[in-house]
PyMOL Python script that loads the backbone (N, CA, C, O; Angstrom):
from pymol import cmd

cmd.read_pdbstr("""\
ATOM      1  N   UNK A   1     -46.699 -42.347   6.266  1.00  0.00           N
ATOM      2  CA  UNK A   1     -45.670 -42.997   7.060  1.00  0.00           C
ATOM      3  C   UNK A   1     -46.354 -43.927   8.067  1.00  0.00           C
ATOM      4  O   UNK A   1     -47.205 -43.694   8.925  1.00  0.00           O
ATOM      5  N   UNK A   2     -45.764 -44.979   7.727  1.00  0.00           N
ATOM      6  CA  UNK A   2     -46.367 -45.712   9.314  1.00  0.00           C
ATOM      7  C   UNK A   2     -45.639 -46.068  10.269  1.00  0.00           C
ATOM      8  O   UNK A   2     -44.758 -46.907  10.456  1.00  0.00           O
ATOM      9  N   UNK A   3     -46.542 -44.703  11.275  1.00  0.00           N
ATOM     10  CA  UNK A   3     -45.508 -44.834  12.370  1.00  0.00           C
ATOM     11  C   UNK A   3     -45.187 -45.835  13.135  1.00  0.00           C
ATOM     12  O   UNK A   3     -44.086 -45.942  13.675  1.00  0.00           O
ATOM     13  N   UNK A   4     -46.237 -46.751  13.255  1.00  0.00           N
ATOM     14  CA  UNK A   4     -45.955 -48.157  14.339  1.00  0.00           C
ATOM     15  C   UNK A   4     -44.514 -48.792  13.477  1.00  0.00           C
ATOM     16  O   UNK A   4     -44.131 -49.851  13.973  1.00  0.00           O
ATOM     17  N   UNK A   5     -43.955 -48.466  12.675  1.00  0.00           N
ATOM     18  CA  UNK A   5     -42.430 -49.065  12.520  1.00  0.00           C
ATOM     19  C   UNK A   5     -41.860 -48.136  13.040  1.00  0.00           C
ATOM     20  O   UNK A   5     -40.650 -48.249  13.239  1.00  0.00           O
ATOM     21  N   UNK A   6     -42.364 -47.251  13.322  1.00  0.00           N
ATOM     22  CA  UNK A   6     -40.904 -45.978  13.951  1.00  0.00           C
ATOM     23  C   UNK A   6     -41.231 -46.049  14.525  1.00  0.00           C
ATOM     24  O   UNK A   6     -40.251 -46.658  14.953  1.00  0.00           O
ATOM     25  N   UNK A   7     -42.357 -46.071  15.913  1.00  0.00           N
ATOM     26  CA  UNK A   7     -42.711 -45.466  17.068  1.00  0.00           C
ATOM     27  C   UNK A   7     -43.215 -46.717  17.614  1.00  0.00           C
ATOM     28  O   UNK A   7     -43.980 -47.469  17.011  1.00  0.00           O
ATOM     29  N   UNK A   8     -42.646 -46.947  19.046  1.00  0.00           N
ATOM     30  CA  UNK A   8     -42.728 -48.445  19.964  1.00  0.00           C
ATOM     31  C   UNK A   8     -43.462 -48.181  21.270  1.00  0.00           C
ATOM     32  O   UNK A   8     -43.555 -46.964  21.106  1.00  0.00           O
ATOM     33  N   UNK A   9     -43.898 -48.336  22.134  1.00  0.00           N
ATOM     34  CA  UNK A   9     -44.571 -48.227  23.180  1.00  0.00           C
ATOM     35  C   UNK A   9     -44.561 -49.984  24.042  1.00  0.00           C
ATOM     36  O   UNK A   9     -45.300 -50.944  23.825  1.00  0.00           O
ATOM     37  N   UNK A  10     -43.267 -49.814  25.155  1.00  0.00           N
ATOM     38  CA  UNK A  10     -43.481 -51.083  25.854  1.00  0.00           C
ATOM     39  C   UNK A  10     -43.417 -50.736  26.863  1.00  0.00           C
ATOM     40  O   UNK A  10     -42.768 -49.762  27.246  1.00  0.00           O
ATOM     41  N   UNK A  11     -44.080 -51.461  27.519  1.00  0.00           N
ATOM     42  CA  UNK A  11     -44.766 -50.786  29.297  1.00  0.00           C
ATOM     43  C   UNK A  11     -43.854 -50.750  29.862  1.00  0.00           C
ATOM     44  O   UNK A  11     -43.886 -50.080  30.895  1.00  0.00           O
ATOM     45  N   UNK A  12     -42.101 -51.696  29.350  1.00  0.00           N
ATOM     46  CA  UNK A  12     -41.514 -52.279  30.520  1.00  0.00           C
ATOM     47  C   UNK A  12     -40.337 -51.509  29.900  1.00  0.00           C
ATOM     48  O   UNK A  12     -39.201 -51.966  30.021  1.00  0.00           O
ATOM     49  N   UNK A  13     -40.551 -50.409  29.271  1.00  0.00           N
ATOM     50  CA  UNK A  13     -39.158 -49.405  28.653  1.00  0.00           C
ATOM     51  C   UNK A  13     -39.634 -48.295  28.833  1.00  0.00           C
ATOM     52  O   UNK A  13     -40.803 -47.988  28.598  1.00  0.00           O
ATOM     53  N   UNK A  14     -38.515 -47.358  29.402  1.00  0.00           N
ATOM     54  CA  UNK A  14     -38.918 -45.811  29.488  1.00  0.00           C
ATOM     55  C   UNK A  14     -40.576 -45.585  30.646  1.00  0.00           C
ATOM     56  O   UNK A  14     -41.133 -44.530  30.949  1.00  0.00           O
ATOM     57  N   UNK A  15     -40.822 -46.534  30.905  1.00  0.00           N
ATOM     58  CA  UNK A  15     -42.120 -45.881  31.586  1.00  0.00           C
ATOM     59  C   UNK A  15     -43.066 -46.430  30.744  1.00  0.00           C
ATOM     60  O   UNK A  15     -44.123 -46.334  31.368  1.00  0.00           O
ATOM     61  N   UNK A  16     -43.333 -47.073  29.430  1.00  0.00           N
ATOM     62  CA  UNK A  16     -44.132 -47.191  28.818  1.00  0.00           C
ATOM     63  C   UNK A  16     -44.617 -45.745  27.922  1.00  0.00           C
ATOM     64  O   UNK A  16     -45.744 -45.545  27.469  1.00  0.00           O
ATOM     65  N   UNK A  17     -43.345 -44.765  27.813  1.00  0.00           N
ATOM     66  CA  UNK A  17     -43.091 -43.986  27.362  1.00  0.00           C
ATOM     67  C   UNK A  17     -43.384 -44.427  25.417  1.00  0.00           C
ATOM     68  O   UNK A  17     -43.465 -45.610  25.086  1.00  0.00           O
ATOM     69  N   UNK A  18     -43.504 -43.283  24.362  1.00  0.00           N
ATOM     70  CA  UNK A  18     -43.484 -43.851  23.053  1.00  0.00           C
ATOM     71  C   UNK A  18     -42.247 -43.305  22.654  1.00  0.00           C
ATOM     72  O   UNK A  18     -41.930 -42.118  22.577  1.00  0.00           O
ATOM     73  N   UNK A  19     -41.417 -44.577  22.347  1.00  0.00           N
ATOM     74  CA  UNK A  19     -39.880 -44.483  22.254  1.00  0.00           C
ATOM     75  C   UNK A  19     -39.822 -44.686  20.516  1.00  0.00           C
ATOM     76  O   UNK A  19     -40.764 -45.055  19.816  1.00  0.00           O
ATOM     77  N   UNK A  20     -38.363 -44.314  20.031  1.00  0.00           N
ATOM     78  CA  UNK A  20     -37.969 -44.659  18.487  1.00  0.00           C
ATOM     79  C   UNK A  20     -37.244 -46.478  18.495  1.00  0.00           C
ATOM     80  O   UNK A  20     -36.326 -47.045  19.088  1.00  0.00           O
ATOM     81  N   UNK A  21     -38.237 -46.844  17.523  1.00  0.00           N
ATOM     82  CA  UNK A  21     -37.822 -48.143  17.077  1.00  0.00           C
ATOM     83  C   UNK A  21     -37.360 -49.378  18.560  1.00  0.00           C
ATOM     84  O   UNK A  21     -36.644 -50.377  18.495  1.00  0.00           O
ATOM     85  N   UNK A  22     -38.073 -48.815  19.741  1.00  0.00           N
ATOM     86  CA  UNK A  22     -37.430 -50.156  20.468  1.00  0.00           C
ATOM     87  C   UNK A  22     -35.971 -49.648  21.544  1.00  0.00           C
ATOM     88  O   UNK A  22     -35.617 -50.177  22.597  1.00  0.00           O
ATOM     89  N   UNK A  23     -35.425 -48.605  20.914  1.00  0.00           N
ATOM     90  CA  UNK A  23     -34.407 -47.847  21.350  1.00  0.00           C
ATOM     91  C   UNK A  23     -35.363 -47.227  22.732  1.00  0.00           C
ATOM     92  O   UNK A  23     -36.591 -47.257  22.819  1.00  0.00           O
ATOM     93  N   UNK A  24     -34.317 -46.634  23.816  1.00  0.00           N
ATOM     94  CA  UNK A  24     -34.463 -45.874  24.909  1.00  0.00           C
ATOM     95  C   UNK A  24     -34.574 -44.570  24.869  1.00  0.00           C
ATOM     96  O   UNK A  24     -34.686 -43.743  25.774  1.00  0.00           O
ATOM     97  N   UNK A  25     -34.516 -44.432  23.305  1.00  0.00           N
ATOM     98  CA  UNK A  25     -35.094 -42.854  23.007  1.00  0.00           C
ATOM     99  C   UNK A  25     -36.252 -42.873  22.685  1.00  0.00           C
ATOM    100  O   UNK A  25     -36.726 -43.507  21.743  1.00  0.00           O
ATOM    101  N   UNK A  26     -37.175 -41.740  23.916  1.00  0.00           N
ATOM    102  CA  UNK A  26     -38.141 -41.393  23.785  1.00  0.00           C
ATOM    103  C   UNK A  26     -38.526 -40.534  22.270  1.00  0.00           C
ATOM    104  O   UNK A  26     -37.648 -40.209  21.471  1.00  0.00           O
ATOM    105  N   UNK A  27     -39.690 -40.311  22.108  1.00  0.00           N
ATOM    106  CA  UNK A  27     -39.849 -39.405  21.307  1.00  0.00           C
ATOM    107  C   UNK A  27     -40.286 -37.616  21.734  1.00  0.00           C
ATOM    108  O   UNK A  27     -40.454 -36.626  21.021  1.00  0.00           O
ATOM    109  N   UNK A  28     -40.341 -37.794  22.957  1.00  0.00           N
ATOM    110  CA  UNK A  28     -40.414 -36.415  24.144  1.00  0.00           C
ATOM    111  C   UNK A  28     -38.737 -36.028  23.445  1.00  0.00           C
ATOM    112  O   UNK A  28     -38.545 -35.072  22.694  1.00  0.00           O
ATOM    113  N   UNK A  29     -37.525 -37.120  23.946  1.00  0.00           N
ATOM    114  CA  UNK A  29     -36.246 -36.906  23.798  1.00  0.00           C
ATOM    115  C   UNK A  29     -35.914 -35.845  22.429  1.00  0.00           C
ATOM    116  O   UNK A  29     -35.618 -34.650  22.403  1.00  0.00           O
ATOM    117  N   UNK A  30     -36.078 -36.701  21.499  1.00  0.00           N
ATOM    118  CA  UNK A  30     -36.132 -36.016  20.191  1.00  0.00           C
ATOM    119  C   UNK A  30     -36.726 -34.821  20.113  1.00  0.00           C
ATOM    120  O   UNK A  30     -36.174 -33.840  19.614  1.00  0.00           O
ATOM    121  N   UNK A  31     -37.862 -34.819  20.589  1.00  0.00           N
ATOM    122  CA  UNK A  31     -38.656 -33.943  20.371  1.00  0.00           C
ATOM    123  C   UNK A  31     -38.102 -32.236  20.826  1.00  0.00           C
ATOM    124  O   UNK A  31     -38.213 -31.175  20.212  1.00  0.00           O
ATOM    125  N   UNK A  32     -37.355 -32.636  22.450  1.00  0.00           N
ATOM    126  CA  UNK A  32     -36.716 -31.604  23.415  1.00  0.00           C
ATOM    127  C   UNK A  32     -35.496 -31.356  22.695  1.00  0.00           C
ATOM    128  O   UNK A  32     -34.906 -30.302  22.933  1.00  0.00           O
ATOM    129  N   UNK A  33     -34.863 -32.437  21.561  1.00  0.00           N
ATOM    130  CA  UNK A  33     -33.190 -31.694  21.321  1.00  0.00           C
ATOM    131  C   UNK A  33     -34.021 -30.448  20.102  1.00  0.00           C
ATOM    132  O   UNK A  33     -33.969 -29.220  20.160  1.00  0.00           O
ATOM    133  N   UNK A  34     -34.631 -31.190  19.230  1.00  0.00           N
ATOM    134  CA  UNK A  34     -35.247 -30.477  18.052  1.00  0.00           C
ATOM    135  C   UNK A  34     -35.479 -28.805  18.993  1.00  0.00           C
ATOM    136  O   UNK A  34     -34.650 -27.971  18.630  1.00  0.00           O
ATOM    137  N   UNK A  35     -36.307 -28.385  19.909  1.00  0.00           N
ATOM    138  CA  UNK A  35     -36.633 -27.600  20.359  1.00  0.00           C
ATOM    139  C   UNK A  35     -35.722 -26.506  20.857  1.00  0.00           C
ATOM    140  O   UNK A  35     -35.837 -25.280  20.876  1.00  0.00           O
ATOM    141  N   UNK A  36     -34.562 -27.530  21.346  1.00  0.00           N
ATOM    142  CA  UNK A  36     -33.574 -26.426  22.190  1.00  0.00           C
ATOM    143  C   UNK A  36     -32.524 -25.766  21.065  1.00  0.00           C
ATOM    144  O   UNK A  36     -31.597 -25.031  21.405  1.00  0.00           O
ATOM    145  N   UNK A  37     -32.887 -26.246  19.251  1.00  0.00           N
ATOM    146  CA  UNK A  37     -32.547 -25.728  18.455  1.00  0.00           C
ATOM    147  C   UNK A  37     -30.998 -26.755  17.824  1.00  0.00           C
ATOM    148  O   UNK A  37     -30.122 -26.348  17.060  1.00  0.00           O
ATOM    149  N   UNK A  38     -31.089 -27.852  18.338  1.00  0.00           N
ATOM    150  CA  UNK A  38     -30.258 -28.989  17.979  1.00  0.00           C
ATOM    151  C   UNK A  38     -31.032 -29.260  16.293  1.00  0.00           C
ATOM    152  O   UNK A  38     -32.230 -29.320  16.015  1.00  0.00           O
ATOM    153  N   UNK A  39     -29.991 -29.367  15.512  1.00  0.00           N
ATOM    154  CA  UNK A  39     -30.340 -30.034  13.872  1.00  0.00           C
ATOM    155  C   UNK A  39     -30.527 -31.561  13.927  1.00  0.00           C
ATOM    156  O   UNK A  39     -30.132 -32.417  14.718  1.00  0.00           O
ATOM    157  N   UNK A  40     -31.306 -31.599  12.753  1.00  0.00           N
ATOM    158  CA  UNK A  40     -31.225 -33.171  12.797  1.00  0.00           C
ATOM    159  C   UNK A  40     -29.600 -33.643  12.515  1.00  0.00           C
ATOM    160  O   UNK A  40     -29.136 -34.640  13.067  1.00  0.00           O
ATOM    161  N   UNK A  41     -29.069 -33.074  11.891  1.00  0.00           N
ATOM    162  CA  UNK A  41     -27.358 -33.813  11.919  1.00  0.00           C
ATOM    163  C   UNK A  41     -26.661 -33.893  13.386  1.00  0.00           C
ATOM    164  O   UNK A  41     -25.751 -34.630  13.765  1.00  0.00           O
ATOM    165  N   UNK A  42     -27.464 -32.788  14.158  1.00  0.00           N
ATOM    166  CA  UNK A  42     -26.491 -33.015  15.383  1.00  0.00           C
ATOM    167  C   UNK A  42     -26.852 -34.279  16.325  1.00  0.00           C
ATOM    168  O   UNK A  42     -26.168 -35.185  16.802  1.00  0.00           O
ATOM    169  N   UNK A  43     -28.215 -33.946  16.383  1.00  0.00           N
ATOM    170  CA  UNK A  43     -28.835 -35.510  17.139  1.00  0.00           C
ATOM    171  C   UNK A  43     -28.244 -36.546  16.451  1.00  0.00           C
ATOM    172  O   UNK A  43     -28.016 -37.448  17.257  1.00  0.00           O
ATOM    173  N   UNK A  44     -27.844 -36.879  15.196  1.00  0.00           N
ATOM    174  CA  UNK A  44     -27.769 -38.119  14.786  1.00  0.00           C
ATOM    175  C   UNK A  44     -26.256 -38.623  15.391  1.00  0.00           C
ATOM    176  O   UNK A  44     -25.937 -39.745  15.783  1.00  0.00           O
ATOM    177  N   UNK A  45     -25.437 -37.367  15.320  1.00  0.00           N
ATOM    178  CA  UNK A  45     -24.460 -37.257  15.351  1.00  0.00           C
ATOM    179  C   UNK A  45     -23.956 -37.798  17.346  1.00  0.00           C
ATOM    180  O   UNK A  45     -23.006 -38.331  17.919  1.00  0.00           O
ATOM    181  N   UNK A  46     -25.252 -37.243  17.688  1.00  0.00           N
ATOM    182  CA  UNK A  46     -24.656 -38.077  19.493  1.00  0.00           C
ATOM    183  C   UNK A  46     -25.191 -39.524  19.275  1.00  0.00           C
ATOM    184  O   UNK A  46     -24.656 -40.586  19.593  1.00  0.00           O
ATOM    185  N   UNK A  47     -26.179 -39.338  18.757  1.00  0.00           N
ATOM    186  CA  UNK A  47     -27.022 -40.420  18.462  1.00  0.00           C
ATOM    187  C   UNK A  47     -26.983 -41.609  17.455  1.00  0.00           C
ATOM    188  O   UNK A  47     -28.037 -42.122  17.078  1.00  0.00           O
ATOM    189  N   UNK A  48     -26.028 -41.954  17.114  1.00  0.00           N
ATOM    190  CA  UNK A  48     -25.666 -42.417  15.914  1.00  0.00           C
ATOM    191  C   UNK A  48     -27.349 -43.668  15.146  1.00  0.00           C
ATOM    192  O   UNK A  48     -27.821 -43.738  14.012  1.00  0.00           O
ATOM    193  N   UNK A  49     -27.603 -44.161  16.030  1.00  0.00           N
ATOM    194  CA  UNK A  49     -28.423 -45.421  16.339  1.00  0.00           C
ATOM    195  C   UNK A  49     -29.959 -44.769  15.697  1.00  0.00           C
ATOM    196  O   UNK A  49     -30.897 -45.558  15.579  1.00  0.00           O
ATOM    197  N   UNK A  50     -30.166 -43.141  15.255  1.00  0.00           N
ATOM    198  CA  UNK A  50     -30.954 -42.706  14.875  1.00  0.00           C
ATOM    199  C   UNK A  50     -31.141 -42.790  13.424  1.00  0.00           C
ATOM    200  O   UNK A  50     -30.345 -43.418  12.726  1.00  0.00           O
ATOM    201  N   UNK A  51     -32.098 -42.220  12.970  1.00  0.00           N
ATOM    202  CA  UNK A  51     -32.046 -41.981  11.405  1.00  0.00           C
ATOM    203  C   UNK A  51     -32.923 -40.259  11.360  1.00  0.00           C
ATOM    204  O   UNK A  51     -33.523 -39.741  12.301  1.00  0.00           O
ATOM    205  N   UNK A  52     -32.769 -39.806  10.253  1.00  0.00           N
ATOM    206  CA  UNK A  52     -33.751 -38.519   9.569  1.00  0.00           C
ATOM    207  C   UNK A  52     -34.937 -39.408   9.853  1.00  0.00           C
ATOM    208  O   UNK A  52     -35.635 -39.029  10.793  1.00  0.00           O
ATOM    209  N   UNK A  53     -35.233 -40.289   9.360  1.00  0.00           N
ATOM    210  CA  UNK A  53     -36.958 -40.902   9.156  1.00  0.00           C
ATOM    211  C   UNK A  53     -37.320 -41.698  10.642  1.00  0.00           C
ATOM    212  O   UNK A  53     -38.428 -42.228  10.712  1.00  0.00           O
ATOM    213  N   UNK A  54     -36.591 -41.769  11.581  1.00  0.00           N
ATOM    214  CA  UNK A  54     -36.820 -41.499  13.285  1.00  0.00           C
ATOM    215  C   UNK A  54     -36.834 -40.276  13.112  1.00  0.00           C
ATOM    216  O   UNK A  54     -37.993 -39.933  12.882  1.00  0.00           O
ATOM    217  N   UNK A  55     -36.247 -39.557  13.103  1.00  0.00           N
ATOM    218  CA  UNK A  55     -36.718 -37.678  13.805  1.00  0.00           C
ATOM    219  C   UNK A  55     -38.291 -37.863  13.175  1.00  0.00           C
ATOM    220  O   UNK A  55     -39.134 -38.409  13.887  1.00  0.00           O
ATOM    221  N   UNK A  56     -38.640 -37.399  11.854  1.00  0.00           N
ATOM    222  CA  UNK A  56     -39.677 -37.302  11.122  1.00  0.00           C
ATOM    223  C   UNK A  56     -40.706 -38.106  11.716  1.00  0.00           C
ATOM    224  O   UNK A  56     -41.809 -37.636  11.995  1.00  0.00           O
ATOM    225  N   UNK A  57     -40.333 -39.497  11.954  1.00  0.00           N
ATOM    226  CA  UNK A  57     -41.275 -40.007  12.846  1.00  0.00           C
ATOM    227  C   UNK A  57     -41.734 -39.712  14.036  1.00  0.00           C
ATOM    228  O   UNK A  57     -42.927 -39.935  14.242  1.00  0.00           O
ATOM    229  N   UNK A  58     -40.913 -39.143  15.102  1.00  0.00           N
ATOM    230  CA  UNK A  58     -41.415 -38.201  16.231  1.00  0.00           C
ATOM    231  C   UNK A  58     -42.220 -37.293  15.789  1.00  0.00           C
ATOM    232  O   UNK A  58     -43.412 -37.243  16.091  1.00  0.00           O
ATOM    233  N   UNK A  59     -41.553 -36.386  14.930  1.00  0.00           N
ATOM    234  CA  UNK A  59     -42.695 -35.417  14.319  1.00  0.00           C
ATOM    235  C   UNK A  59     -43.830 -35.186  14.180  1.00  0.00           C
ATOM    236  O   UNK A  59     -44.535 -34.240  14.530  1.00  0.00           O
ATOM    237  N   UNK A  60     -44.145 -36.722  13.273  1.00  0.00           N
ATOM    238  CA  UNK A  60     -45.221 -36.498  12.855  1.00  0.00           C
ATOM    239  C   UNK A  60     -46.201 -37.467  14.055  1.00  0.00           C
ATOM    240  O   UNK A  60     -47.390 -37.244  14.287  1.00  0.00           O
ATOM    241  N   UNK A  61     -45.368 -38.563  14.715  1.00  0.00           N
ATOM    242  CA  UNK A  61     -45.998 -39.000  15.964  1.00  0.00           C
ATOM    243  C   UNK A  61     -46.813 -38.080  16.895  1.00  0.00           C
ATOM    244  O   UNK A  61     -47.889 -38.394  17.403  1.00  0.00           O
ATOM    245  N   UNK A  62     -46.038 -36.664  17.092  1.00  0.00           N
ATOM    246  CA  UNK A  62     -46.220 -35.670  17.847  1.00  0.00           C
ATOM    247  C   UNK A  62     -47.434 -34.963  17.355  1.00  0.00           C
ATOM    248  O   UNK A  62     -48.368 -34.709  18.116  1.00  0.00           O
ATOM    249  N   UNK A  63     -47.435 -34.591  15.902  1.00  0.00           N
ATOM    250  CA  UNK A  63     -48.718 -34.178  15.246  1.00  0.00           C
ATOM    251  C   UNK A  63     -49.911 -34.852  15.252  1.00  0.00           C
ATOM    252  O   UNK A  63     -50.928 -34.180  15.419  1.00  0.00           O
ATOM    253  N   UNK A  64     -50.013 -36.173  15.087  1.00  0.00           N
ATOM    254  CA  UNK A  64     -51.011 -36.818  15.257  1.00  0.00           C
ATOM    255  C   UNK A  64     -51.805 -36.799  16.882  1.00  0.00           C
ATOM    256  O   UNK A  64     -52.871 -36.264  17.185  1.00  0.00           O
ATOM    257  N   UNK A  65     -50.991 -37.470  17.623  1.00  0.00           N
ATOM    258  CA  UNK A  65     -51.369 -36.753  18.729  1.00  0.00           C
ATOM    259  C   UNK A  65     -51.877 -35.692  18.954  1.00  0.00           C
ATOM    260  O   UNK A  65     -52.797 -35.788  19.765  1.00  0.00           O
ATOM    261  N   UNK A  66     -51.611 -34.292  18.445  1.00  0.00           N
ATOM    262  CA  UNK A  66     -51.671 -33.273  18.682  1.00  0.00           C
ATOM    263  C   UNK A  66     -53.792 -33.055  18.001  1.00  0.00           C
ATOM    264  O   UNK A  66     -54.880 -32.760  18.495  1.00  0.00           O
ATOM    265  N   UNK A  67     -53.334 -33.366  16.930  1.00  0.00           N
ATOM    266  CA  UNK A  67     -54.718 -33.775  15.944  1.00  0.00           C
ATOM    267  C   UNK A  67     -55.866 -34.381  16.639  1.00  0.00           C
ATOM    268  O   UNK A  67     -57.044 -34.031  16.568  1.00  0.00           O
ATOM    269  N   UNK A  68     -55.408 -35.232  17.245  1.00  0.00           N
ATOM    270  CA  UNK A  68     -56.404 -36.026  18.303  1.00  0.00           C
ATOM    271  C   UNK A  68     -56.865 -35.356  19.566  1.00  0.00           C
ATOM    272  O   UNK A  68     -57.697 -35.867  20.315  1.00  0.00           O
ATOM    273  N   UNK A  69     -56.314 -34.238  19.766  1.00  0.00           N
ATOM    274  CA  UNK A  69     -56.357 -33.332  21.097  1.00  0.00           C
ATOM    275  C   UNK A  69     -57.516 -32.840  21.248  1.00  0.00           C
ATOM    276  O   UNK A  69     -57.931 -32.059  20.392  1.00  0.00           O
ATOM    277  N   UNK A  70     -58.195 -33.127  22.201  1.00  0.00           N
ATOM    278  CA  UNK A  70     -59.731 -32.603  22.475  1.00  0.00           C
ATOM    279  C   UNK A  70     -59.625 -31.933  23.093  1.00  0.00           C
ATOM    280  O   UNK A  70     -59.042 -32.141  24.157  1.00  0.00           O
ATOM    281  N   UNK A  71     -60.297 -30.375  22.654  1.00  0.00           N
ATOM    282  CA  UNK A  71     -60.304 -29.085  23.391  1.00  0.00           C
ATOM    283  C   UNK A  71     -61.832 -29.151  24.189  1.00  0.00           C
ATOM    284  O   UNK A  71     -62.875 -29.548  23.668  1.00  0.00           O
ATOM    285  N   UNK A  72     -61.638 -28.561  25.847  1.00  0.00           N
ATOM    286  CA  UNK A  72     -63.475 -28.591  25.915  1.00  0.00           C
ATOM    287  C   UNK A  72     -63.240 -26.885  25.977  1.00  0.00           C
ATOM    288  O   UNK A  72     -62.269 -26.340  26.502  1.00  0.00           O
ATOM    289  N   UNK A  73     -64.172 -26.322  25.427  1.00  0.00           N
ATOM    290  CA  UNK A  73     -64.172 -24.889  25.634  1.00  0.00           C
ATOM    291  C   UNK A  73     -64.483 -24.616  26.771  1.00  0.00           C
ATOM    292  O   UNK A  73     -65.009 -25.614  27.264  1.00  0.00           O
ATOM    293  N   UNK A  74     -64.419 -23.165  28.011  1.00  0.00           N
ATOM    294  CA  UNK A  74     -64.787 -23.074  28.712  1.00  0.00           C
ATOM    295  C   UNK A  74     -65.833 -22.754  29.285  1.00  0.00           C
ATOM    296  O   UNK A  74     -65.899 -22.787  30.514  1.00  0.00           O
TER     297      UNK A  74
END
""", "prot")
cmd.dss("prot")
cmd.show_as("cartoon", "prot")
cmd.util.cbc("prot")
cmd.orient("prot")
């Protein structure tokens, strides 16, 4: 997947937050409905302006990141 079509980062939106497609949804956003046990039908459903392959793109936005995470041991 390539996320740079799903996933936007502009200094002068959200904080320079990494938002879906340009939209004012963060991918934190997504990330927090997914968590509090919201389906992807329900987000789409407040959200109309979303897609399944935006969620998935947070997702896997989130994983990569996560992948990149440098642990220093103590």
């Amino acid at each position: 997947m390539d996320l740079q079509k799903y996933i936007t980062i502009e200094s002068d939106k959200r904080g320079g937050k990494p938002c879906v497609r340009g939209l004012r949804i963060t991918v934190y956003d997504v990330l927090e409905y997914l968590a509090s046990g919201m389906t992807e039908e329900e987000i789409i459903h407040d959200f109309p302006e979303l897609t399944k392959t935006d969620i998935r793109a947070c997702l896997a936005f989130a994983a990569e990141r996560e992948r990149k995470l440098i642990t220093i041991p103590a």
